[in-house]
Backbone as JSON Lines, residues from 0, in Angstrom:
{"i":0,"aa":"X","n":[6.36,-15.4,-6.44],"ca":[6.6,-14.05,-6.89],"c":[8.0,-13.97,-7.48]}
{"i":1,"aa":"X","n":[8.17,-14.82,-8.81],"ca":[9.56,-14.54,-9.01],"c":[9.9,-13.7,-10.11]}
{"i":2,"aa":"X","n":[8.57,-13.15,-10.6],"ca":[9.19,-12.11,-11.65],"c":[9.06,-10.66,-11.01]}
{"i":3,"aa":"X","n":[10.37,-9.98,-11.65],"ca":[10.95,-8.88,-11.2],"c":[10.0,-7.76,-10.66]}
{"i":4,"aa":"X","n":[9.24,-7.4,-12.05],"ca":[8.53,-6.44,-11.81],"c":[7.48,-6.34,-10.71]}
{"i":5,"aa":"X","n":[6.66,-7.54,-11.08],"ca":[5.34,-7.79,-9.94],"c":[6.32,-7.48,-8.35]}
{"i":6,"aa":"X","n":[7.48,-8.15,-8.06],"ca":[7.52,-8.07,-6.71],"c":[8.2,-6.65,-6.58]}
{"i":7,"aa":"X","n":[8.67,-5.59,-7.96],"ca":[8.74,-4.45,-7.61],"c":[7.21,-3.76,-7.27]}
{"i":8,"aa":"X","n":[6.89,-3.86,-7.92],"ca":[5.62,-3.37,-7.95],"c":[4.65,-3.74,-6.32]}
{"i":9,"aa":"X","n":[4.77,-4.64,-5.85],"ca":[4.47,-4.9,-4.31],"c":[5.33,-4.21,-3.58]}
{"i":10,"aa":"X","n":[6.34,-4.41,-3.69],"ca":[7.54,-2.91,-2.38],"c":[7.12,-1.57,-2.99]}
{"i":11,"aa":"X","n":[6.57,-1.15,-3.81],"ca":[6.24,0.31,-4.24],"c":[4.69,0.17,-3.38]}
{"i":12,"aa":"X","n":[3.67,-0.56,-3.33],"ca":[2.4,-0.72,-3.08],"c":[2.87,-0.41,-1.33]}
{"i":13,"aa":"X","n":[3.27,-1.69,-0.82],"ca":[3.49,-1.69,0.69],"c":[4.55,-0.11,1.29]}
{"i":14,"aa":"X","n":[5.37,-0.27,0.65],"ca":[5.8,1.81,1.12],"c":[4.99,2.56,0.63]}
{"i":15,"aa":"X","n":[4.24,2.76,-0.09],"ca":[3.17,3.89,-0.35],"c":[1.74,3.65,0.33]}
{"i":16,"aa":"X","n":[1.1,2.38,0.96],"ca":[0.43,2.55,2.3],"c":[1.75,2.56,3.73]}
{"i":17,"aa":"X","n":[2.42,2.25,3.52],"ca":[3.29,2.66,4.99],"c":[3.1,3.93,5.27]}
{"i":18,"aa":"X","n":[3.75,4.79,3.83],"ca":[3.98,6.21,4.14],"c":[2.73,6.59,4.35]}
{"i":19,"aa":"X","n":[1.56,6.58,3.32],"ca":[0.35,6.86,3.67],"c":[-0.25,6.96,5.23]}
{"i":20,"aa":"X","n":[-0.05,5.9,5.75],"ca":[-0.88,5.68,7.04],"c":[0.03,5.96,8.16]}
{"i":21,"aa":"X","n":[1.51,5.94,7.69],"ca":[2.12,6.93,8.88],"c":[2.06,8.95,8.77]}
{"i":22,"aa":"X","n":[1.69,9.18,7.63],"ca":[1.13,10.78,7.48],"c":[-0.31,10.82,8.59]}
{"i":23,"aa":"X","n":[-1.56,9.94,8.17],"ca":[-2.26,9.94,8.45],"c":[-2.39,9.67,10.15]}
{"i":24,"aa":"X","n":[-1.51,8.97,10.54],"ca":[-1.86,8.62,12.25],"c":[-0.6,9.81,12.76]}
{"i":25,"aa":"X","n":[-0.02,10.52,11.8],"ca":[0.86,12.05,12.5],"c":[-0.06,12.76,12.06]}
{"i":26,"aa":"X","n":[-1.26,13.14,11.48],"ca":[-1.6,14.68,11.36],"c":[-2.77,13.96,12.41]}
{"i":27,"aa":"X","n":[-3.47,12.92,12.39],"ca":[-4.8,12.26,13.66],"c":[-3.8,12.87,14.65]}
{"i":28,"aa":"X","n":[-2.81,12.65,15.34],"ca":[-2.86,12.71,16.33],"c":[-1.99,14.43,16.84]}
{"i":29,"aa":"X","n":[-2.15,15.11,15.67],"ca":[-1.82,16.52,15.59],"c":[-3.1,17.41,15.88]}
{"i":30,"aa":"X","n":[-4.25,16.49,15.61],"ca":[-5.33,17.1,15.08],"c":[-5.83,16.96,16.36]}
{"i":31,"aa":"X","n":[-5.7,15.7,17.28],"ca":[-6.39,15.51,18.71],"c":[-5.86,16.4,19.5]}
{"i":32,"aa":"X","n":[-4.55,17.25,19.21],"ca":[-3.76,17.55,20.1],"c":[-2.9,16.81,21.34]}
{"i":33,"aa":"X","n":[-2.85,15.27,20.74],"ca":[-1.83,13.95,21.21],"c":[-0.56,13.86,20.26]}
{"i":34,"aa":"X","n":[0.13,14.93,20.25],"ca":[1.62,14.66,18.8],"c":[2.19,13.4,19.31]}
{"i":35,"aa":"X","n":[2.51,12.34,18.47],"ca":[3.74,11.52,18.29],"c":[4.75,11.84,17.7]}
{"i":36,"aa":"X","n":[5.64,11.66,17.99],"ca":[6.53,11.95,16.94],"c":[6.79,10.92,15.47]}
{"i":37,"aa":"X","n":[7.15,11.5,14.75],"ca":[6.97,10.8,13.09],"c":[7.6,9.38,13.08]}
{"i":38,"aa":"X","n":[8.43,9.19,14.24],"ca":[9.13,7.71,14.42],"c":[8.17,6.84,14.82]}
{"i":39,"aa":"X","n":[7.7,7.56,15.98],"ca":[6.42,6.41,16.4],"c":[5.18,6.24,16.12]}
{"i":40,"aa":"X","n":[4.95,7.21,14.74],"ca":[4.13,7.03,13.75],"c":[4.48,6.09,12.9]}
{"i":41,"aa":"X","n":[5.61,6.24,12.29],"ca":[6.27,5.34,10.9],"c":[6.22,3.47,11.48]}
{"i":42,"aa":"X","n":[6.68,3.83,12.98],"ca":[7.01,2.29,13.96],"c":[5.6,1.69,13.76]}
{"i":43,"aa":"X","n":[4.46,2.32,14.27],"ca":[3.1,1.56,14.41],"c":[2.13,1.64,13.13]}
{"i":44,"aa":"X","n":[2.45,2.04,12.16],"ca":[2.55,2.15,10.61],"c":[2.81,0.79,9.87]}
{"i":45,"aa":"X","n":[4.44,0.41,10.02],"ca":[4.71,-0.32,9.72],"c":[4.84,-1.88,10.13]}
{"i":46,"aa":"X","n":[3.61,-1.56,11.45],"ca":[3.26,-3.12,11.91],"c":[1.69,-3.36,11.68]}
{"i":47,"aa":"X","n":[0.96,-2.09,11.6],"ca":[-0.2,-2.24,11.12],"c":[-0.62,-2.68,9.28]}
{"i":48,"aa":"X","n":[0.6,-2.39,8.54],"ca":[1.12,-3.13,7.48],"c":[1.38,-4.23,7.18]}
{"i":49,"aa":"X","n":[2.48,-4.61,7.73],"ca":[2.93,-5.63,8.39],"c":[1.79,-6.87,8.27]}
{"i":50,"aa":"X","n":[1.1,-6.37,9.93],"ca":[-0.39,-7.45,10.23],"c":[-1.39,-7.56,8.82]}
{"i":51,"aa":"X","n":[-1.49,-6.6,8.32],"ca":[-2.22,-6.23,6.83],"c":[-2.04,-7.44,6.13]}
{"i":52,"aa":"X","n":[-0.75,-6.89,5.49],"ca":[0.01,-8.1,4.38],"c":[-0.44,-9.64,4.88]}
{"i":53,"aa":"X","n":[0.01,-9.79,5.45],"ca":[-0.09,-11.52,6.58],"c":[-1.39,-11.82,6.2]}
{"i":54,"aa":"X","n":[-2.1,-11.23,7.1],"ca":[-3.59,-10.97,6.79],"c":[-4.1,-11.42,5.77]}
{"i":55,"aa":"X","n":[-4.06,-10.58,4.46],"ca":[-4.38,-10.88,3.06],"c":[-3.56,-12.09,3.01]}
{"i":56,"aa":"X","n":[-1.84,-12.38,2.77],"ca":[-1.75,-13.9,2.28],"c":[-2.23,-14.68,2.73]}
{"i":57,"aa":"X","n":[-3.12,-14.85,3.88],"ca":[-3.9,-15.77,4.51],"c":[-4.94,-16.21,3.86]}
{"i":58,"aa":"X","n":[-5.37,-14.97,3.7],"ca":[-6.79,-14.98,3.1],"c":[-6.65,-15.5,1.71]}
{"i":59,"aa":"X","n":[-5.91,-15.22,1.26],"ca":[-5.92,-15.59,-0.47],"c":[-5.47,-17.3,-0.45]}
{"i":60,"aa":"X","n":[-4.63,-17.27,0.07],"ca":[-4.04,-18.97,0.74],"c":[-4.76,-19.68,0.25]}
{"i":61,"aa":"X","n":[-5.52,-19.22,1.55],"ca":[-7.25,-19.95,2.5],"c":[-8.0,-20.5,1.35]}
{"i":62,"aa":"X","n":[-8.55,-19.7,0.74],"ca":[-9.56,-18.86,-0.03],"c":[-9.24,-19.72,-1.67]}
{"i":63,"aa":"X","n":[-8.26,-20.06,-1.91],"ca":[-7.89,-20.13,-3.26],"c":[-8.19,-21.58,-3.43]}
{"i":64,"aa":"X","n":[-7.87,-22.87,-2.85],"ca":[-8.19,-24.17,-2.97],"c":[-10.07,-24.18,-3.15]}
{"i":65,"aa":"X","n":[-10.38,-23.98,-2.49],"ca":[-12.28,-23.92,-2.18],"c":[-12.81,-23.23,-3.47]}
{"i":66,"aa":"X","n":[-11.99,-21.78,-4.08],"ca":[-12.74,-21.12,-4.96],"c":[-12.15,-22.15,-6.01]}
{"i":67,"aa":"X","n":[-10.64,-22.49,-6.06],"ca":[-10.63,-23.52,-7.81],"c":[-11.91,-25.14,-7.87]}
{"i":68,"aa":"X","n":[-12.21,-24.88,-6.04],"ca":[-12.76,-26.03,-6.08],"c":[-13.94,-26.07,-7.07]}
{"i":69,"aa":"X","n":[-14.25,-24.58,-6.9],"ca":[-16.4,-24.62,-6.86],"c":[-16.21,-24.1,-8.24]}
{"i":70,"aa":"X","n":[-15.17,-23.64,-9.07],"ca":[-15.08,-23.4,-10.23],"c":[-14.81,-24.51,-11.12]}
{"i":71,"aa":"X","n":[-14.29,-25.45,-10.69],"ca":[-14.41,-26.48,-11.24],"c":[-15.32,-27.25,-11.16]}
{"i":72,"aa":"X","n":[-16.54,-27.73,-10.18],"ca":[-17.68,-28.15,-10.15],"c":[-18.41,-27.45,-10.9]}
{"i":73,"aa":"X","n":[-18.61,-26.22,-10.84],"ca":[-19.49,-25.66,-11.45],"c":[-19.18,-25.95,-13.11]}
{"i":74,"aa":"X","n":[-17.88,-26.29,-13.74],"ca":[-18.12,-25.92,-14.9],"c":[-18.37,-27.56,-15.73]}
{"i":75,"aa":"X","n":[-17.74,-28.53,-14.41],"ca":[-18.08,-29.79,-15.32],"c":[-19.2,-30.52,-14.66]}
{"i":76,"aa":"X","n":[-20.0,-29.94,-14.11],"ca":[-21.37,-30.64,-13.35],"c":[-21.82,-31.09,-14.56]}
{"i":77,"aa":"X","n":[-22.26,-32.23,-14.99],"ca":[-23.51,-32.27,-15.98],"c":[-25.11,-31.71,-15.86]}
């Protein structure tokens, strides 16, 4: 990720689900009548992110040797 924009463009993506899903687990738990406060919304927000991100580079990692594999069989099979 060494050009500028793309890895701006990922810190705009990852704070806009942070903020997202820390709104969302403060009005859930406004709505149960369980308030957190917005810190320990933003705190368990930003590890459920966190685990997210990881998550996906795993997966794409994983995932990426096997798919150039079968794309390449597939295209020079005779």
């Amino acid at each position: 990720m060494t050009d500028p924009r793309r890895r701006r463009r990922f810190v705009w993506s990852v704070t806009a689900w942070w903020m997202l899903l820390t709104l969302i687990l403060w009005l859930v738990g406004k709505a149960l009548d369980q308030p957190a406060s917005l810190a320990a919304c933003a705190a368990c927000a930003a590890l459920l992110v966190l685990v997210g991100e990881i998550g996906d580079g795993l997966r794409r990692s994983l995932s990426t040797p096997r798919s150039a594999q079968r794309r390449h069989s597939r295209i020079y099979r005779p």
